[in-house]
C-alpha atoms as a printed R data frame, in Angstrom:
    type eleno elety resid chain resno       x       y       z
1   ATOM     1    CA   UNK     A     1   0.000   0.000   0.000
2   ATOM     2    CA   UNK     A     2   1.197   3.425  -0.871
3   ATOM     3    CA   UNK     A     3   0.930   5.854   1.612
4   ATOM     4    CA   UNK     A     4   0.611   9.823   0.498
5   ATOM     5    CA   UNK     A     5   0.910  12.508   3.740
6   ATOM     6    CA   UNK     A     6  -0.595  15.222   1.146
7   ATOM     7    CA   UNK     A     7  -2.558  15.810  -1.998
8   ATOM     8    CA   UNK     A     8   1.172  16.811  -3.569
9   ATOM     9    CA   UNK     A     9   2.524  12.993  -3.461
10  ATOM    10    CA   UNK     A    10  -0.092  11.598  -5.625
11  ATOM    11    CA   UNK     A    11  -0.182  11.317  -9.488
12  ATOM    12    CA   UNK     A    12  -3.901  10.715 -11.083
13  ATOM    13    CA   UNK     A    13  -4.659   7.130 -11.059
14  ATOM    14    CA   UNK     A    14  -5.826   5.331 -14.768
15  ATOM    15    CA   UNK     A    15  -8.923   3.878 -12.994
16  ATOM    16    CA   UNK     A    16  -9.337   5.172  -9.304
17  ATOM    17    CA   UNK     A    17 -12.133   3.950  -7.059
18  ATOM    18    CA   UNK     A    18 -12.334   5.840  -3.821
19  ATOM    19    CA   UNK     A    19 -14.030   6.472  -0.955
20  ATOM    20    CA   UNK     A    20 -12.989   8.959   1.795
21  ATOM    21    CA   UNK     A    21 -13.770   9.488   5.743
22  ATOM    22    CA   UNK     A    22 -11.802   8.828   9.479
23  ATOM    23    CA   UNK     A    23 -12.648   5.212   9.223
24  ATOM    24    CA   UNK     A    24 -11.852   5.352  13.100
25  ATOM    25    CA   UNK     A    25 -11.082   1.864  14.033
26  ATOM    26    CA   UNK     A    26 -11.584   0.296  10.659
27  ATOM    27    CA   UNK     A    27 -14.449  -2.073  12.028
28  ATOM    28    CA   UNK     A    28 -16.657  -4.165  10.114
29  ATOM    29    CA   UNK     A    29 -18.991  -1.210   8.806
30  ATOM    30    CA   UNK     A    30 -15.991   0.192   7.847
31  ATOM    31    CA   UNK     A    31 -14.674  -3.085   5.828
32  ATOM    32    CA   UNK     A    32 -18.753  -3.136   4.224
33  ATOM    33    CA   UNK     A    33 -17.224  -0.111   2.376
34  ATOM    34    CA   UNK     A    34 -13.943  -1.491   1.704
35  ATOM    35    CA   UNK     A    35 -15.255  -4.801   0.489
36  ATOM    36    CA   UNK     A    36 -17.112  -3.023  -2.180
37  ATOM    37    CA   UNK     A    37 -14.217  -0.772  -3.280
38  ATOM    38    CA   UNK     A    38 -12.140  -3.835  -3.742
39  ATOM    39    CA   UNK     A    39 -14.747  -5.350  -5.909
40  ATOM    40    CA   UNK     A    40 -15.183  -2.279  -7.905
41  ATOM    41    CA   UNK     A    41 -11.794  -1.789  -8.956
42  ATOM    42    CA   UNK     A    42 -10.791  -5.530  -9.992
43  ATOM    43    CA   UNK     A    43 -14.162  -5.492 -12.123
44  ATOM    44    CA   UNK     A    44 -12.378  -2.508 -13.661
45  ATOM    45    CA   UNK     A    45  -8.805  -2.985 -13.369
46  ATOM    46    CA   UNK     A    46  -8.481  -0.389 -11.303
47  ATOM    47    CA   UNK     A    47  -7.127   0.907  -8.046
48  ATOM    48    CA   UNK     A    48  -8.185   1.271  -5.067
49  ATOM    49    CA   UNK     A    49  -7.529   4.821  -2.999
50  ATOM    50    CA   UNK     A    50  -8.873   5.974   0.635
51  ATOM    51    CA   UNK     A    51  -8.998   9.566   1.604
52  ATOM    52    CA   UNK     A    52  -8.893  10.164   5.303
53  ATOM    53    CA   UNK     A    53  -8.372  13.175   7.633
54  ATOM    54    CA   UNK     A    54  -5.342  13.552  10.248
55  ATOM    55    CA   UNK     A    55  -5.787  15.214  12.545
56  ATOM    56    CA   UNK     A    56  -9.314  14.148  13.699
57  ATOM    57    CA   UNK     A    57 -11.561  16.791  12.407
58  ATOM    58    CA   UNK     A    58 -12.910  16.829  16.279
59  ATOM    59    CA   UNK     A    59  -9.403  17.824  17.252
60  ATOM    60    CA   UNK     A    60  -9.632  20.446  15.005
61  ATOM    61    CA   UNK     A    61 -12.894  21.797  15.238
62  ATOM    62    CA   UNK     A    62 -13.829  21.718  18.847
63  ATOM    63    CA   UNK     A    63 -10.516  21.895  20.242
64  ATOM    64    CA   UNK     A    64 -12.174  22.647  23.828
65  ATOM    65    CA   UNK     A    65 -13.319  19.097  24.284
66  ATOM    66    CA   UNK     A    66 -10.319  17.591  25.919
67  ATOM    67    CA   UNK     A    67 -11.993  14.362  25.642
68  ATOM    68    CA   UNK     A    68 -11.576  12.997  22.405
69  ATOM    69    CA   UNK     A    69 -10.972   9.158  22.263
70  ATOM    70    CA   UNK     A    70 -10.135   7.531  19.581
71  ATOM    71    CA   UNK     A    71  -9.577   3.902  18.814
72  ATOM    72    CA   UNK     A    72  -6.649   4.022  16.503
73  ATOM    73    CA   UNK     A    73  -3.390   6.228  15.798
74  ATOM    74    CA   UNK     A    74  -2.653   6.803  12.080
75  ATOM    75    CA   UNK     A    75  -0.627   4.300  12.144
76  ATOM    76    CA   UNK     A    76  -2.425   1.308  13.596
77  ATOM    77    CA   UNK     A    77  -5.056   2.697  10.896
78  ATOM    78    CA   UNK     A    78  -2.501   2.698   8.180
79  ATOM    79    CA   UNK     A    79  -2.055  -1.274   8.694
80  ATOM    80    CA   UNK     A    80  -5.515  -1.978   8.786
81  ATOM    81    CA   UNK     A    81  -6.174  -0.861   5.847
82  ATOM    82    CA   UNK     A    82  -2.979  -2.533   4.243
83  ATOM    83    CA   UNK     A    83  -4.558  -5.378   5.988
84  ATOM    84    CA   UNK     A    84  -7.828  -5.091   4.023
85  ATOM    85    CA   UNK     A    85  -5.604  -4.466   0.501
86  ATOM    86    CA   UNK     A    86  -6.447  -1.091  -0.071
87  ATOM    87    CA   UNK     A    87  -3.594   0.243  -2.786
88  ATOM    88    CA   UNK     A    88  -3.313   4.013  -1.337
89  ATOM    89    CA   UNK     A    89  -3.900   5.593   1.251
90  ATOM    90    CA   UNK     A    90  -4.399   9.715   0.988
91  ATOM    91    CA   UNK     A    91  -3.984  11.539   4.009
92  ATOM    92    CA   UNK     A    92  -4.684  14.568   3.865
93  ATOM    93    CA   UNK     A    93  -4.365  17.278   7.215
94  ATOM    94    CA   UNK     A    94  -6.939  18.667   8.579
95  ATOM    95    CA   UNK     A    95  -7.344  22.369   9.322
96  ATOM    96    CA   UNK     A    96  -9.348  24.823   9.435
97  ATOM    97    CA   UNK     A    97  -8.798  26.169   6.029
98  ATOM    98    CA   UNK     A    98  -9.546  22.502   4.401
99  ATOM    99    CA   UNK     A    99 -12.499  22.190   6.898
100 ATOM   100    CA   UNK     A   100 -13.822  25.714   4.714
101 ATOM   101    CA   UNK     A   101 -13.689  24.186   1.469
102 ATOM   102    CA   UNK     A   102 -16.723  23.853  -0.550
103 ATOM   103    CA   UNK     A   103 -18.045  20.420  -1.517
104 ATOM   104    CA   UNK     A   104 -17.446  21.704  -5.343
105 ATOM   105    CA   UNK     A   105 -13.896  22.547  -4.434
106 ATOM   106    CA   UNK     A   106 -13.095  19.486  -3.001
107 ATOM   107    CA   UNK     A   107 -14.527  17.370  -5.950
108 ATOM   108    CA   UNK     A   108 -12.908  19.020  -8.279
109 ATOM   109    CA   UNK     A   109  -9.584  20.193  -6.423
110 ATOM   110    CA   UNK     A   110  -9.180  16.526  -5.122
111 ATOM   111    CA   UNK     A   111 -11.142  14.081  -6.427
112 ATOM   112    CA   UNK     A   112 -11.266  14.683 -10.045
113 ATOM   113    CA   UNK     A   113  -8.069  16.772 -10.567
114 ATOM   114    CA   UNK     A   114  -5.816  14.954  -8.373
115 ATOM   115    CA   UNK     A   115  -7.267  11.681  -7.698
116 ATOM   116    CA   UNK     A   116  -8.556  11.390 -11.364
117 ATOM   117    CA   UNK     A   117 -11.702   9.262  -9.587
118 ATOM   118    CA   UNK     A   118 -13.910   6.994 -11.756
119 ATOM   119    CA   UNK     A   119 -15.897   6.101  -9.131
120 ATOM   120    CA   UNK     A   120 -16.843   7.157  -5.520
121 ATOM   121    CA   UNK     A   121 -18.207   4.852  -3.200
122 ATOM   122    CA   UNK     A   122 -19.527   6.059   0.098
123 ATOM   123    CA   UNK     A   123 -21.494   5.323   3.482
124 ATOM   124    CA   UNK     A   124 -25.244   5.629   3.249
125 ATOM   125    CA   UNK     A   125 -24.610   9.410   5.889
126 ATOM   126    CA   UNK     A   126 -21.263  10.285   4.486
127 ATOM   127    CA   UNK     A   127 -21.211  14.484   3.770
128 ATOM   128    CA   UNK     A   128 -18.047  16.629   2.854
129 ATOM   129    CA   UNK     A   129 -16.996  20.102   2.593
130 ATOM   130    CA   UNK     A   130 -17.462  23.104   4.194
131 ATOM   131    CA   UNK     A   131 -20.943  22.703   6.839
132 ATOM   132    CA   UNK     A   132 -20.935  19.327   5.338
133 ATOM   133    CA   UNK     A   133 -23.104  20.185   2.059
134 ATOM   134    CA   UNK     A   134 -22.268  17.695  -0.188
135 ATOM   135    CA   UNK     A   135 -24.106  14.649  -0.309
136 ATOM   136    CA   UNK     A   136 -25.162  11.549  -2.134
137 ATOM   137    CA   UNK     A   137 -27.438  13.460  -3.739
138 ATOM   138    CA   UNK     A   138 -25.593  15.697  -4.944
139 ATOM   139    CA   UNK     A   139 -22.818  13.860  -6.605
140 ATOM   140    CA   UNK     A   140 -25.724  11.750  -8.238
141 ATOM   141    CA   UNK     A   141 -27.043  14.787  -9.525
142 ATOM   142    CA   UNK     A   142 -23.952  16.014 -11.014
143 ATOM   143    CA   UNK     A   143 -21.968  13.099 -11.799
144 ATOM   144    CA   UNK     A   144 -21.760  13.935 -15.767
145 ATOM   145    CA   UNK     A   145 -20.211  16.919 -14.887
146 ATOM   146    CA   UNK     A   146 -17.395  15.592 -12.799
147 ATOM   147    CA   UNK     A   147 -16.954  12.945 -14.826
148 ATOM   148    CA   UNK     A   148 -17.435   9.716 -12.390
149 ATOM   149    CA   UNK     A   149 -19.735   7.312 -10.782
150 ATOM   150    CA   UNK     A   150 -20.768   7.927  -7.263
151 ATOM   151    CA   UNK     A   151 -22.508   4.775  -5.315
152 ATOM   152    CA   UNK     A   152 -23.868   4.742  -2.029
153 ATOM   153    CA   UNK     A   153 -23.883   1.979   0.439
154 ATOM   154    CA   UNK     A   154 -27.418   1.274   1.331
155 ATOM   155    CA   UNK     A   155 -28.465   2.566   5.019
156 ATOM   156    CA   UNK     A   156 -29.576  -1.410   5.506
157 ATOM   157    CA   UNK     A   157 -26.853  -2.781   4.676
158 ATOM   158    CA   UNK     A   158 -24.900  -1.032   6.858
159 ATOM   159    CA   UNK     A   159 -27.132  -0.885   9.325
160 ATOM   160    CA   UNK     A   160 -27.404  -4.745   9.328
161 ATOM   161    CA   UNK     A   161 -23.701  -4.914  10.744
162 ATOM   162    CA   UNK     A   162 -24.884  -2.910  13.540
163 ATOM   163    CA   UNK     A   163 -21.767  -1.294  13.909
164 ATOM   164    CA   UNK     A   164 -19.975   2.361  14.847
165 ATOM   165    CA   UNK     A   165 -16.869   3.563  15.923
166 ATOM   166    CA   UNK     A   166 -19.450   5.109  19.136
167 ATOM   167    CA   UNK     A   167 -21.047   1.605  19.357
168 ATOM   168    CA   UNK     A   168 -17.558   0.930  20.202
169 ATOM   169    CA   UNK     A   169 -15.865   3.925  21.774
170 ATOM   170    CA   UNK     A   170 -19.203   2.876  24.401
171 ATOM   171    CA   UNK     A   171 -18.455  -0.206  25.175
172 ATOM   172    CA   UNK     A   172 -14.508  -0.285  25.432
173 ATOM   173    CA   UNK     A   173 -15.309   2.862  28.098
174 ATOM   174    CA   UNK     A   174 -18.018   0.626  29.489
175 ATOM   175    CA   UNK     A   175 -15.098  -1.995  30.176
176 ATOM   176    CA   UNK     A   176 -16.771  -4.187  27.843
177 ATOM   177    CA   UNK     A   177 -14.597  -6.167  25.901
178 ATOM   178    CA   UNK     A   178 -15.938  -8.559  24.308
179 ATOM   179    CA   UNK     A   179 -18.523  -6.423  22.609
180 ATOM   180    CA   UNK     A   180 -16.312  -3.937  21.688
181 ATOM   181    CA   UNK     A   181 -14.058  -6.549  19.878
182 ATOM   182    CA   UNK     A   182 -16.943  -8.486  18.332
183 ATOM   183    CA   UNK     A   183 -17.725  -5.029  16.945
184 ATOM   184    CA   UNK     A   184 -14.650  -4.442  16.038
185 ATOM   185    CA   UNK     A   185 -14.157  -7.810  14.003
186 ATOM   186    CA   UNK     A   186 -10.745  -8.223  16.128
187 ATOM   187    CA   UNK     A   187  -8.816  -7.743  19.362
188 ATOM   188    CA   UNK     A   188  -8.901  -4.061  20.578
189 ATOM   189    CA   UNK     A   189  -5.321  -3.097  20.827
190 ATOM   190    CA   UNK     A   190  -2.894  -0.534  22.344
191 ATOM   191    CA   UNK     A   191   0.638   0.096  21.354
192 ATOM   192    CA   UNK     A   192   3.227   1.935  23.773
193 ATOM   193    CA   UNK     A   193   6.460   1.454  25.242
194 ATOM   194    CA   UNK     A   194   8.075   0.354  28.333
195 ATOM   195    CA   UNK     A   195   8.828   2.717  30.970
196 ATOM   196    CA   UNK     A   196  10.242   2.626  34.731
197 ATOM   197    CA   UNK     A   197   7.577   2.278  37.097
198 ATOM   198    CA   UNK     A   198   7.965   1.821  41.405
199 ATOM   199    CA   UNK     A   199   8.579  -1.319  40.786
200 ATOM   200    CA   UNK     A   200   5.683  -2.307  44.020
201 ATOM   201    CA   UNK     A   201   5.137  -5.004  41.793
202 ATOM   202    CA   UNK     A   202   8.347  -6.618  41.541
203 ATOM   203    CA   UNK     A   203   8.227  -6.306  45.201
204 ATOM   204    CA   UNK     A   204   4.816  -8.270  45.880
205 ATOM   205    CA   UNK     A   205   5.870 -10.894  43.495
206 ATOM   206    CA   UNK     A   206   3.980  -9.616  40.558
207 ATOM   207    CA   UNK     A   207   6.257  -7.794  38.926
208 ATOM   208    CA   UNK     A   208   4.558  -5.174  35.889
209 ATOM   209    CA   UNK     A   209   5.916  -3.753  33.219
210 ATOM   210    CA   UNK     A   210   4.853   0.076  32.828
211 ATOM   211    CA   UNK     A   211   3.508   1.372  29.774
212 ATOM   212    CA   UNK     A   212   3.711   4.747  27.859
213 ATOM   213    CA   UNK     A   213   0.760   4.866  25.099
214 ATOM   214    CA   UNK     A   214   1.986   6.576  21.830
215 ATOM   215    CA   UNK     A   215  -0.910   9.018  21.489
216 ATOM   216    CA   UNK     A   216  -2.737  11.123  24.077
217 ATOM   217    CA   UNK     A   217  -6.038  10.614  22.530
218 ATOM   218    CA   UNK     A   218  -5.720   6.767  22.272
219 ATOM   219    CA   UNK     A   219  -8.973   5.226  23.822
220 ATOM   220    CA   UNK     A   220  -7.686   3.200  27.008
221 ATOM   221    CA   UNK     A   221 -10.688   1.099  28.405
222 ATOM   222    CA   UNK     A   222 -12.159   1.537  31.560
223 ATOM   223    CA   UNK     A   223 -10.511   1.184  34.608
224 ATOM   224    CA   UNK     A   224  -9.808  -2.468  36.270
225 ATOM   225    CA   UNK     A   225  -7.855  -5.567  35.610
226 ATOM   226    CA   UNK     A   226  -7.955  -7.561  32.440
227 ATOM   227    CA   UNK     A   227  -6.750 -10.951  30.780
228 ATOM   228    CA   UNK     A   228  -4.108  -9.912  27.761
229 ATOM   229    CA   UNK     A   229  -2.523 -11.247  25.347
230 ATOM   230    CA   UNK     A   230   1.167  -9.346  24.513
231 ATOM   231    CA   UNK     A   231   2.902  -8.600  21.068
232 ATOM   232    CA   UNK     A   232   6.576  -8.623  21.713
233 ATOM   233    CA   UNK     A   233   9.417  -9.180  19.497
234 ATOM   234    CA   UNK     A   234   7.413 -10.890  17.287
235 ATOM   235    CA   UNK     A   235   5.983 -13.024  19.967
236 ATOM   236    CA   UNK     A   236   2.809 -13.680  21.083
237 ATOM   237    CA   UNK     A   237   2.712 -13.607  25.816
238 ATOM   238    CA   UNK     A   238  -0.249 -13.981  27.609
239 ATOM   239    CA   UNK     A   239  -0.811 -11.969  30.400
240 ATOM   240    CA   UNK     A   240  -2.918  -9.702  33.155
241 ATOM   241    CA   UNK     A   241  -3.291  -5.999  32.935
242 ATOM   242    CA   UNK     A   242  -4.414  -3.579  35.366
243 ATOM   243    CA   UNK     A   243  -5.277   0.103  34.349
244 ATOM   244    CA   UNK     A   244  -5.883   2.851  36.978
245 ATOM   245    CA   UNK     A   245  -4.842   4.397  39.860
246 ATOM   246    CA   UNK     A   246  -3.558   1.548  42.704
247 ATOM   247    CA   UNK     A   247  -5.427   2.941  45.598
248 ATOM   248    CA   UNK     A   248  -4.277   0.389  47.520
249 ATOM   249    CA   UNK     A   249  -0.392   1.687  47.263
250 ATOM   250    CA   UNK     A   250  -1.530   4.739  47.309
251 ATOM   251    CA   UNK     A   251  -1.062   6.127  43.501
252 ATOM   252    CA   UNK     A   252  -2.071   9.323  42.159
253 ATOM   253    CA   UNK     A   253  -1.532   8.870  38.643
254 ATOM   254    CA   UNK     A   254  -3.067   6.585  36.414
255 ATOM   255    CA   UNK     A   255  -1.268   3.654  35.151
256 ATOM   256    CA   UNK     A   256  -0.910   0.703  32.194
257 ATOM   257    CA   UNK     A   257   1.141  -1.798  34.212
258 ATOM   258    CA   UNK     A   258   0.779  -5.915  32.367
259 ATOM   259    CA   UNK     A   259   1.987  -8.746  33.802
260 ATOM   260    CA   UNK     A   260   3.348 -10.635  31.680
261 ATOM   261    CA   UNK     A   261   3.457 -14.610  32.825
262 ATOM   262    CA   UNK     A   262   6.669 -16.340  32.880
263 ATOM   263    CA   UNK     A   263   8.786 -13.397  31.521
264 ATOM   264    CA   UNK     A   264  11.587 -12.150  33.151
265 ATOM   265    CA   UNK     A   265  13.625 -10.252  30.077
266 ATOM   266    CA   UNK     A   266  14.310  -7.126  30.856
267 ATOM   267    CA   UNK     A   267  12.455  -4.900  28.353
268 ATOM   268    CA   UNK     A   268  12.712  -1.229  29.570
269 ATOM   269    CA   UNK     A   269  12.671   0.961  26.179
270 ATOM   270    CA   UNK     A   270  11.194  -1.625  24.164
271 ATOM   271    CA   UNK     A   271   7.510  -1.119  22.236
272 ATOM   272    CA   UNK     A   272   5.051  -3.993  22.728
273 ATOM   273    CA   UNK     A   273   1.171  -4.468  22.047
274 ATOM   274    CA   UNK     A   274  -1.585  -5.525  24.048
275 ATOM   275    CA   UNK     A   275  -4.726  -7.177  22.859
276 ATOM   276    CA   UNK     A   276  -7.375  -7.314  25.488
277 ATOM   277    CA   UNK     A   277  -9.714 -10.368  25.646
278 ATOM   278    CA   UNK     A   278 -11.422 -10.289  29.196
279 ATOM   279    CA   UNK     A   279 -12.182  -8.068  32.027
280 ATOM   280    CA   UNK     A   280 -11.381  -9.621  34.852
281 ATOM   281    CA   UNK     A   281 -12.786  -7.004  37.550
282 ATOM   282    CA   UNK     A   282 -12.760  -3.416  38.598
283 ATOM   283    CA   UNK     A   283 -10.061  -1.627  40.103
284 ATOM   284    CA   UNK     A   284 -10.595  -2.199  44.381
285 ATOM   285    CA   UNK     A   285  -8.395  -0.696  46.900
286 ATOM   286    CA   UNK     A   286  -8.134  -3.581  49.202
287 ATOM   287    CA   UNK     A   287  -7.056  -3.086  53.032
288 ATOM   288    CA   UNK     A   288  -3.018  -3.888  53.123
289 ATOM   289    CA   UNK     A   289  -0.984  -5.350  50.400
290 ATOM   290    CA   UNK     A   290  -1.263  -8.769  51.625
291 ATOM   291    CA   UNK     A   291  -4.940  -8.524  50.430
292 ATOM   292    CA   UNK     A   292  -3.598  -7.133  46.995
293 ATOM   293    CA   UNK     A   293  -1.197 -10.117  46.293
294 ATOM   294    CA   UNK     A   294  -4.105 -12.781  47.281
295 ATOM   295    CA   UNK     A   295  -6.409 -11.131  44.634
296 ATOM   296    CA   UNK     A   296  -3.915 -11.074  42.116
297 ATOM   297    CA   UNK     A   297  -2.854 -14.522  42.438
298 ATOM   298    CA   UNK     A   298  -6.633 -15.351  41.926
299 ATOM   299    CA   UNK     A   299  -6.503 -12.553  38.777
300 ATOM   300    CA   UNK     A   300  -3.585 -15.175  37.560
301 ATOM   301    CA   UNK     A   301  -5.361 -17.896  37.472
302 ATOM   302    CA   UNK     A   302  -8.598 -16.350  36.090
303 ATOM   303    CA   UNK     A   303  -6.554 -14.697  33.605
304 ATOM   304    CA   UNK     A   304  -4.744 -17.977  32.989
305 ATOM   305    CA   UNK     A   305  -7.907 -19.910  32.635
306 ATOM   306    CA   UNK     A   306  -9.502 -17.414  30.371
307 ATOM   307    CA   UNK     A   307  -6.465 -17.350  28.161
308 ATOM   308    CA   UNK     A   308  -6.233 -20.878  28.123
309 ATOM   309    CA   UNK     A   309  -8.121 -21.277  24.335
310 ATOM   310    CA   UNK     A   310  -5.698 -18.445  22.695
């Protein structure tokens, strides 16, 4: 897949087929969209080109809400969609100036100028441009002007999946997994590296490794302990995680800390993955420490058993 960081990079395609939007997530909605693309351009010999937006528009827009999760980085979205074969992959940044162009602008600026688009293939409540004017609509009413098709994916179609990057934002919040991944089509995921920690672990016989998430506005899921699987070096641990605050030690600050089960390499530095499966419980401050290292060994062996069929 070839990967453009602005409208400069990319030469008009013979036969492109695109479709365009944040595809947060890349869930199976999403891959609805991406399915039909595909099909589209090897009935036609042709390529296959997604437009998305970095930053988040939301970032941009309505820069007072602090709050802004989402549930992948640009470049955990970049490989799922090299996952899912798309050819290229436009990304074009976000402003405030882009966020004022016109619908007409766009389609002819980007689209048909730059892109050279045959055909345009969107979601069933897709809009662009400025106020978000353009529409199906639209596009169907002007197509012999700019030259391509346009085709909509039917509202029931998608709708049949059931599925939304909210849908999903929801649960993962909610601390619930498995829906969110069986929305998702996969493993929710989060990428960061290894940092030093207090090591209270290490100390109770548990010992964690500390994790630094590569984005600020990375969705974590809710507080509490979970059963893990961890991407390392090309190998796949299993593991328990425990996100939040450690009341029981006393912390202020909120933490990733995993467990990782018979490990003992030291990995400080080092970038790993972890796919959550299971929630386990919520976070509990527990009287004295002794209590803590009791209800972890029983996390251990929950996690254990629950990890038992990966």
């Amino acid at each position: 897949m070839n990967i453009y960081h602005g409208i400069e990079d990319l030469e008009p395609l013979p036969y492109a087929v695109v479709t365009s939007g944040t595809f947060d997530g890349v869930h199976m909605g999403h891959q609805k969209i991406l399915g039909r693309l595909k099909e589209i351009a090897l009935q036609n010999q042709g390529e296959t080109v997604l437009i998305t937006y970095w930053p988040h528009p939301r970032l941009v827009l309505y820069p007072e809400q602090n709050e802004v999760w989402l549930l992948n980085t640009f470049e955990e979205k970049a490989e799922l969609l090299r996952e899912q074969g798309i050819n290229h992959l436009l990304r074009i940044p976000f402003t405030r100036e882009f966020a004022a162009m016109s619908s007409h602008e766009f389609i002819k600026k980007i689209l048909v100028d730059k892109i050279g688009t045959k055909k345009l293939v969107i979601g069933y409540d897709h809009r662009f441009g400025k106020n978000r004017e353009g529409s199906f609509e639209h596009l169907k009413k002007n197509a012999n002007i700019y030259g391509f098709e346009v085709e909509e994916i039917p509202k029931q179609e998608v709708d049949h999946v059931g599925v939304s990057s909210t849908k999903i934002r929801a649960a993962l919040l909610a601390g619930d997994i498995e829906s969110g991944n069986e929305l998702l089509g996969r493993d929710y995921s989060i990428a960061g590296r290894v940092v030093k920690g207090e090591k209270i672990g290490r100390m109770i016989g548990f010992p964690t490794a500390n994790i630094e998430i590569d984005s600020q506005h990375k969705l974590v899921p809710a507080d509490g302990s979970y059963a893990v699987l961890i991407g390392y070096a090309g190998k796949i641990c299993k593991g328990m995680l425990n996100i939040g605050y450690r009341p029981t030690v006393g912390g202020k600050v909120k933490t990733i800390e995993v467990h990782i089960f018979d490990f003992k390499k030291d990995i400080y530095g080092d970038s790993i993955s972890l796919y959550f499966k299971h929630k386990i419980r919520d976070e509990i401050k527990f009287d004295d420490v002794e209590a803590l290292k009791v209800q972890l060994a029983k996390d251990k062996e929950k996690a254990s058993s629950l990890l038992q069929k990966h």
